[in-house]
PyMOL commands that place a pseudoatom at each C-alpha (Angstrom):
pseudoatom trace, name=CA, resn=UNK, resi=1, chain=A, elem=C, hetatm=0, pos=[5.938, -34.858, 8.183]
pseudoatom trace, name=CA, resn=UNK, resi=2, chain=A, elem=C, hetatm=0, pos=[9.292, -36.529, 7.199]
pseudoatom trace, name=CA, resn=UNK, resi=3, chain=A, elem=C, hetatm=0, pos=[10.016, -40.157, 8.807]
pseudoatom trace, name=CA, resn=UNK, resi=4, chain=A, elem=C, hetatm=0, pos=[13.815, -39.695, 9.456]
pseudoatom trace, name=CA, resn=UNK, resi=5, chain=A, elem=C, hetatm=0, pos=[16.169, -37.576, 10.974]
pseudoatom trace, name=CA, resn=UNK, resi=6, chain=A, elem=C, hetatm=0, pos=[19.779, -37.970, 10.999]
pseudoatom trace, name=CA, resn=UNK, resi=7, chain=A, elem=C, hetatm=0, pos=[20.806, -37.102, 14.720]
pseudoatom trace, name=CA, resn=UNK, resi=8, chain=A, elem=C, hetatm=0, pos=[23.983, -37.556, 15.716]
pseudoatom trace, name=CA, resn=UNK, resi=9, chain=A, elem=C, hetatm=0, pos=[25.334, -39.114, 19.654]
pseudoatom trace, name=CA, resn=UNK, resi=10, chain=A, elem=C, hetatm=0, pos=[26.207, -36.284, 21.170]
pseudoatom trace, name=CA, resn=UNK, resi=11, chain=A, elem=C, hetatm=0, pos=[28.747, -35.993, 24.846]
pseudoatom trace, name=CA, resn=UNK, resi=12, chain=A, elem=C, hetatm=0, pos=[27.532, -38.628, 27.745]
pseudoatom trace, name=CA, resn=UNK, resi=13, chain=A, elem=C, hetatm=0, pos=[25.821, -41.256, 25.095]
pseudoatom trace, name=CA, resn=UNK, resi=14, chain=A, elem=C, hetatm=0, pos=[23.106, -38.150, 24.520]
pseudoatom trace, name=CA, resn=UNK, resi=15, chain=A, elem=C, hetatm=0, pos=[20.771, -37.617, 21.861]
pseudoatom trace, name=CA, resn=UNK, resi=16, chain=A, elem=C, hetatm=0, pos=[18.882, -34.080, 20.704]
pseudoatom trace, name=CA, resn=UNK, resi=17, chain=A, elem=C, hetatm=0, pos=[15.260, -34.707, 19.436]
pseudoatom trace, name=CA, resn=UNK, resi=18, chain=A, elem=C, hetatm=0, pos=[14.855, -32.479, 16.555]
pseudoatom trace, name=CA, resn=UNK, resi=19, chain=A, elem=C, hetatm=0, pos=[12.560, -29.402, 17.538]
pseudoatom trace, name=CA, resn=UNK, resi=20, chain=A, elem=C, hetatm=0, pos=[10.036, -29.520, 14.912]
pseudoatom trace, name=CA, resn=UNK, resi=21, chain=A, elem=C, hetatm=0, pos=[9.247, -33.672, 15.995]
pseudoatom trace, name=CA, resn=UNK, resi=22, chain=A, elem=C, hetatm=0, pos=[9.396, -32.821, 19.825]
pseudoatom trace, name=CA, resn=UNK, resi=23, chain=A, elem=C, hetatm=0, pos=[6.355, -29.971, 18.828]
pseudoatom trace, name=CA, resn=UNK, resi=24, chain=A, elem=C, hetatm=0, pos=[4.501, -32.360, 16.754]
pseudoatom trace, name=CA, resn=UNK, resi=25, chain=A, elem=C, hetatm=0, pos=[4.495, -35.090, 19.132]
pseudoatom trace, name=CA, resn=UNK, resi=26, chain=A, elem=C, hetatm=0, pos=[4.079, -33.036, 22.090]
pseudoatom trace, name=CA, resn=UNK, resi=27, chain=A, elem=C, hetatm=0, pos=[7.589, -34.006, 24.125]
pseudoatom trace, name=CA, resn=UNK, resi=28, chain=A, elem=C, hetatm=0, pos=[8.283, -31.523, 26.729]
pseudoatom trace, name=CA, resn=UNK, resi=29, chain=A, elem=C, hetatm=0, pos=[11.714, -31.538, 29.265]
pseudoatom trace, name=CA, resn=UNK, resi=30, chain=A, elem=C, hetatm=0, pos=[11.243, -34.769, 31.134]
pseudoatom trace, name=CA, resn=UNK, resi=31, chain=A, elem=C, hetatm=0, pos=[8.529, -36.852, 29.009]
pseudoatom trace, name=CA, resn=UNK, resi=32, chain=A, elem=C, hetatm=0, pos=[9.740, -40.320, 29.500]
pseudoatom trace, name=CA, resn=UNK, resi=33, chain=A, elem=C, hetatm=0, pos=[11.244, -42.211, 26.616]
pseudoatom trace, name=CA, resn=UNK, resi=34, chain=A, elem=C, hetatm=0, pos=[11.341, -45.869, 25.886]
pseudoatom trace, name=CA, resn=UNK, resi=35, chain=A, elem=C, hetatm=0, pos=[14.642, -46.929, 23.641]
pseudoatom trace, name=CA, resn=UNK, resi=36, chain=A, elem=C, hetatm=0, pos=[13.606, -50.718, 22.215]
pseudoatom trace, name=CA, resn=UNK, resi=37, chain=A, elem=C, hetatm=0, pos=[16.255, -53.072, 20.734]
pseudoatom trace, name=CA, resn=UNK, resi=38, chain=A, elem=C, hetatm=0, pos=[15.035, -55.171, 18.242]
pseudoatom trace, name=CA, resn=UNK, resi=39, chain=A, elem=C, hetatm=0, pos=[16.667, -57.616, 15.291]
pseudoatom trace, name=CA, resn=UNK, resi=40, chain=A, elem=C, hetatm=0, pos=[15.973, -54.691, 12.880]
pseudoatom trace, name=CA, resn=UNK, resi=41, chain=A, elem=C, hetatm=0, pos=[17.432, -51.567, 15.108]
pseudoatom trace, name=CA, resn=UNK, resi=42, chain=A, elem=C, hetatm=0, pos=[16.617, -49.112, 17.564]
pseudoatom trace, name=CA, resn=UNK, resi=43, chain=A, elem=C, hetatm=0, pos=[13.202, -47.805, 18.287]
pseudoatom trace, name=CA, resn=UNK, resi=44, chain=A, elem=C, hetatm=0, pos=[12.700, -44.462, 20.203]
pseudoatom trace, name=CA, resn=UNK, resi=45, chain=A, elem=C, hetatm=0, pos=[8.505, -43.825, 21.671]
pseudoatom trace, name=CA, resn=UNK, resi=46, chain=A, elem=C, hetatm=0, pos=[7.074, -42.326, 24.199]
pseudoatom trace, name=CA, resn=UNK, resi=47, chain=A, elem=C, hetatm=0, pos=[5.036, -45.010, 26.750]
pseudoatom trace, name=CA, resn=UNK, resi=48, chain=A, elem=C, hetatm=0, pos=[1.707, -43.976, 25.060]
pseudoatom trace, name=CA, resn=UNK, resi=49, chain=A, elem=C, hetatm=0, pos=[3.413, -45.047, 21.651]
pseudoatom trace, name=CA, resn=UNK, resi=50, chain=A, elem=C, hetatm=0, pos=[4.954, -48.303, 22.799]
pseudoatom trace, name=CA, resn=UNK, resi=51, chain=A, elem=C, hetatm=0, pos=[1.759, -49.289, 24.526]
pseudoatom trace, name=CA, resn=UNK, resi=52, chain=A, elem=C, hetatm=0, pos=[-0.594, -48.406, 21.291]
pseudoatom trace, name=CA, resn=UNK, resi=53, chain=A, elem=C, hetatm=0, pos=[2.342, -50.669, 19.424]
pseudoatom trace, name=CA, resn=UNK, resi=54, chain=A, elem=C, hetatm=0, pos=[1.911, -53.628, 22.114]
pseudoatom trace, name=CA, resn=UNK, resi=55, chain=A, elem=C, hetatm=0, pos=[-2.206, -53.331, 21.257]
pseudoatom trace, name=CA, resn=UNK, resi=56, chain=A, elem=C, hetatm=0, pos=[-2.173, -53.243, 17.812]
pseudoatom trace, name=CA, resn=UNK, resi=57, chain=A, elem=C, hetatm=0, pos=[0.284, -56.431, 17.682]
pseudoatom trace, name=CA, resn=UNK, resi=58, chain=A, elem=C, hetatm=0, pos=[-1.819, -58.236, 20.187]
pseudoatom trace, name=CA, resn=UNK, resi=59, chain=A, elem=C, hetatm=0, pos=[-5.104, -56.943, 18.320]
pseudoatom trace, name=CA, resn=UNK, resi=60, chain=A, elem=C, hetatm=0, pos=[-7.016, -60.343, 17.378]
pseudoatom trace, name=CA, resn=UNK, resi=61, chain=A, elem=C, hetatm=0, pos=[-5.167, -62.720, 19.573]
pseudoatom trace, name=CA, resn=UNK, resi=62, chain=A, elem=C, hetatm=0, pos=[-6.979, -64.364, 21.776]
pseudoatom trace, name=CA, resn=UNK, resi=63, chain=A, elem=C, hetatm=0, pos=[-4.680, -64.892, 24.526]
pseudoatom trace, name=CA, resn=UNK, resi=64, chain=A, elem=C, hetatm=0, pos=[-7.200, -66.590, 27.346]
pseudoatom trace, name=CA, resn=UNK, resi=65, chain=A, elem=C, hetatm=0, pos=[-7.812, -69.531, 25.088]
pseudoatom trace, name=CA, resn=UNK, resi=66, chain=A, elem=C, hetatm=0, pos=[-4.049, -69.852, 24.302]
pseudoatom trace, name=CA, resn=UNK, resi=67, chain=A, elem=C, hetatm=0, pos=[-3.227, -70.116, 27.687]
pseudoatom trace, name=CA, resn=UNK, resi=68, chain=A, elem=C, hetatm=0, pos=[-5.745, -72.115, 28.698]
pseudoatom trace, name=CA, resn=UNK, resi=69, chain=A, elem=C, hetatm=0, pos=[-4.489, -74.549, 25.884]
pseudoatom trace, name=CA, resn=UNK, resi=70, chain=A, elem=C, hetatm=0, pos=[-1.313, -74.364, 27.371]
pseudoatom trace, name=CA, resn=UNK, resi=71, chain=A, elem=C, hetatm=0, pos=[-2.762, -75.852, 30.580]
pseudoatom trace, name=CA, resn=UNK, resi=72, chain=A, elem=C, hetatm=0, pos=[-4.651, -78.240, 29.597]
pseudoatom trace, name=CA, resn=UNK, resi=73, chain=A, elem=C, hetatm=0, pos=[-1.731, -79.636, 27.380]
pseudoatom trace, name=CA, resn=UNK, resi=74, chain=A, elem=C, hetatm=0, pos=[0.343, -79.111, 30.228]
pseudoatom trace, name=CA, resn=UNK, resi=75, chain=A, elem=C, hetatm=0, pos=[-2.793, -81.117, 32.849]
pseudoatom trace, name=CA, resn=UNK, resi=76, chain=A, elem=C, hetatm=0, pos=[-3.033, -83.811, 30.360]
pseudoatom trace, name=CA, resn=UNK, resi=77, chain=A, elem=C, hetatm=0, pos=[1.375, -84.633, 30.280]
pseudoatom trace, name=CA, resn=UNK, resi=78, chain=A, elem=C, hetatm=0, pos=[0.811, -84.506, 33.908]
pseudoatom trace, name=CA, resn=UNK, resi=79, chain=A, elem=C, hetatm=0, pos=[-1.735, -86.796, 34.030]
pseudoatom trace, name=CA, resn=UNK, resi=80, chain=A, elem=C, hetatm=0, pos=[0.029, -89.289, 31.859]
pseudoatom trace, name=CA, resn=UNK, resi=81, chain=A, elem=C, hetatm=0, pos=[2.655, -89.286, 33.551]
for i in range(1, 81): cmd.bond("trace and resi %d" % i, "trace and resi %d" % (i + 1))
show_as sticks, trace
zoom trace
C-alpha cells in the first residue's frame, strides 16, 4: 500500500480517486467525503475515518472535568465580582 498519489484537479474543481485506493478502502459512487483544511494541507476521509481521527486525538482527555473546571473558574469570577 503506497501513501501518495499524485492526482491532478480535473474540469469543475474535480478530483479522480485512484482505482486501486477506492477498492482498498471500500469507496463506492456516492460514499460521502470529508475535505479538512488544516495549517499543514488538505486532508481527504471518509466520515468513519475523520470520526476514528477525532477519537484517537481525544483518547485520554478527560473532557467532563475540564469543563467542569471551566465553570467553576468561571462561578468563582462571578462570585467575586
Amino acid at each position: 500500500m503506497s501513501g501518495m498519489h499524485v492526482i491532478q484537479m480535473g474540469d469543475r474543481g474535480r478530483l479522480v480517486v485512484p482505482a486501486e485506493v477506492r477498492a482498498r478502502v471500500g469507496l463506492a459512487e456516492g460514499t460521502p467525503l470529508v475535505l479538512l483544511e488544516s495549517p499543514a494541507g488538505l486532508v481527504l476521509m471518509t466520515r468513519d475515518q475523520l470520526k476514528a481521527r477525532v477519537r484517537d486525538e481525544l483518547s485520554g482527555l478527560d473532557l467532563v472535568d475540564q469543563l467542569l473546571a471551566d465553570r467553576r473558574r468561571a462561578a468563582a469570577a462571578e462570585d467575586a465580582a
